[in-house]
C-alpha positions, 0 to 999 in steps of 0.5 A: 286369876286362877284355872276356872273350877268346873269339877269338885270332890268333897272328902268328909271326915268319918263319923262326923254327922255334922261334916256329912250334913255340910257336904250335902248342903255343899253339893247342892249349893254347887249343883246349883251352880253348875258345878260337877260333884265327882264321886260320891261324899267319900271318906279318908283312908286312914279310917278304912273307908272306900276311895275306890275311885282314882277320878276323885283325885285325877280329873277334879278341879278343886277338893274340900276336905271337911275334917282335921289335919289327918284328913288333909295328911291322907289326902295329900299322899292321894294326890300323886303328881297333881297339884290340884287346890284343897280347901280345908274346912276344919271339923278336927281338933287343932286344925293347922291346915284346915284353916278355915272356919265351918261358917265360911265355907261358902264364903270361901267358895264363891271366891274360888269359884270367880277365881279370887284366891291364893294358894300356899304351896307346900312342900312334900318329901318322897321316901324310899327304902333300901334294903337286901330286896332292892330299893322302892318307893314308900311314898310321900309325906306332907309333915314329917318321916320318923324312924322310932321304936314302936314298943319299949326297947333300948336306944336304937343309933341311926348313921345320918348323912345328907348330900356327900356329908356324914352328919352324925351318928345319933343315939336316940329314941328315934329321929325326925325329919320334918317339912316346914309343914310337919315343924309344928307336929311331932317336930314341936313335940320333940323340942325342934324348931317352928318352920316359916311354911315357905321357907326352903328347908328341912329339919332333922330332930332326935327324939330323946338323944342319948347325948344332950349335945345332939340338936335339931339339924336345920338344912336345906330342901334340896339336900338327899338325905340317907338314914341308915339303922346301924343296930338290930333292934326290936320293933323300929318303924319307919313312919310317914305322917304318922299314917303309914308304917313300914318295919325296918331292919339293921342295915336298912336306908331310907333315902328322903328328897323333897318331891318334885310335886307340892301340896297347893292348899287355899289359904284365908286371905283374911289371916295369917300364919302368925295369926293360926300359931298365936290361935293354935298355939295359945301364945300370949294367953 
């Protein structure tokens, strides 16, 4: 039995009338309920919309996102240190985090309202950067960190080390480190390995190394992880989850761990992982 449900935020996809639509029909259903909607129907920041108010984030017992993965990605790094449940309802595209369908939502609801749910807990990675200023905080990831160029240049070489180890120094287009979460992303795109969501690890891929021997790297999630950029090169961006950006200079060190706080999204007791690949993926179409 989970905590019970008594405050509920809705995060609606931008530009998407039929998602508003459902979160007003969802408000009411809740009102109905008992049910205190925290915040208005409010949308995700990667669009530039307004989430002025931490409350959304800090006093809910539960949100729904209705919108794709992006949605999802944006409102995982909102969340800080609290890992309160997310119900996904997908009104994107390819939809691996937003699991479930429109017309189970309130389905999906009542169960977690009489507390009849499960939570598949992902990991995070917190990343930060070291540079002639000091070291700070960039934030944290629920797919993936990527440092690649952001206009056309030449190979950039990255020094890779994890722990007390020297890895490699990779001559590359760029380089991924991916969560088990982000392995189906810009990770699968890359020629890296499918992650089983669960399992304790993160993966290191080159994008287009120079060296063809150079393959994805798969370590564990307990390891601190050191990229450091060797060469002046024009236009190289750190990235995380494809929605936050940060140039980086020769010299300059990212330090990524797996972040002490996780992503706790409800996940459909009616299908599993393998099921969302097969259907996502196309695989024995």
């Amino acid at each position: 039995m989970q905590d019970k449900v008594e405050r509920v935020s809705i995060i609606v996809k931008p530009g998407s009338l039929d998602a508003l639509k459902t979160a007003n029909s969802l408000a009411e259903w809740l009102e109905k309920r008992g049910i205190k909607l925290i915040g208005n129907l409010i949308q995700d920041e990667i669009h530039g919309a307004n989430l002025d108010s931490n409350e959304i984030y800090e006093n809910a017992d539960l949100l729904i996102v209705l919108g794709g993965d992006g949605t999802i990605l944006a409102t995982a790094r909102r969340l800080g240190r609290r890992e309160v449940p997310v119900l996904g309802i997908n009104y994107g595209s390819l939809g691996y985090l937003t699991e479930f369908r429109i017309e189970e939502v309130f389905l999906a609801l009542e169960k977690v309202l009489a507390g009849d749910y499960e939570i598949d807990r992902r990991s995070m990675l917190t990343v930060e950067l070291e540079n002639e200023l000091g070291r700070e905080t960039v934030g944290r990831a629920l797919n993936d960190v990527v440092v690649n160029k952001s206009v056309p240049a030449r190979i950039i070489e990255i020094e890779v080390c994890f722990d007390e180890f020297f890895v490699s120094r990779f001559r590359a287009d760029g380089l991924i480190v991916s969560t088990p979460t982000g392995s189906t992303a810009y990770n699968l795109s890359a020629g890296g390995p499918i992650i089983y969501p669960s399992v304790g690890a993160v993966v290191l891929t080159p994008i287009c190394p120079f060296t063809l021997t150079n393959r994805p790297i798969v370590i564990p999630d307990s390891s601190r992880i050191r990229l450091r950029l060797l060469e002046e090169s024009e236009g190289v961006i750190l990235t995380l989850d494809g929605q936050v950006f940060r140039k980086i200079t020769k010299g300059d060190v990212i330090h990524i761990h797996k972040s002490s706080v996780g992503f706790a999204l409800i996940k459909p007791t009616s299908r599993n992982y393998f099921d969302v690949l097969r259907n996502k993926l196309k695989w024995g179409s």
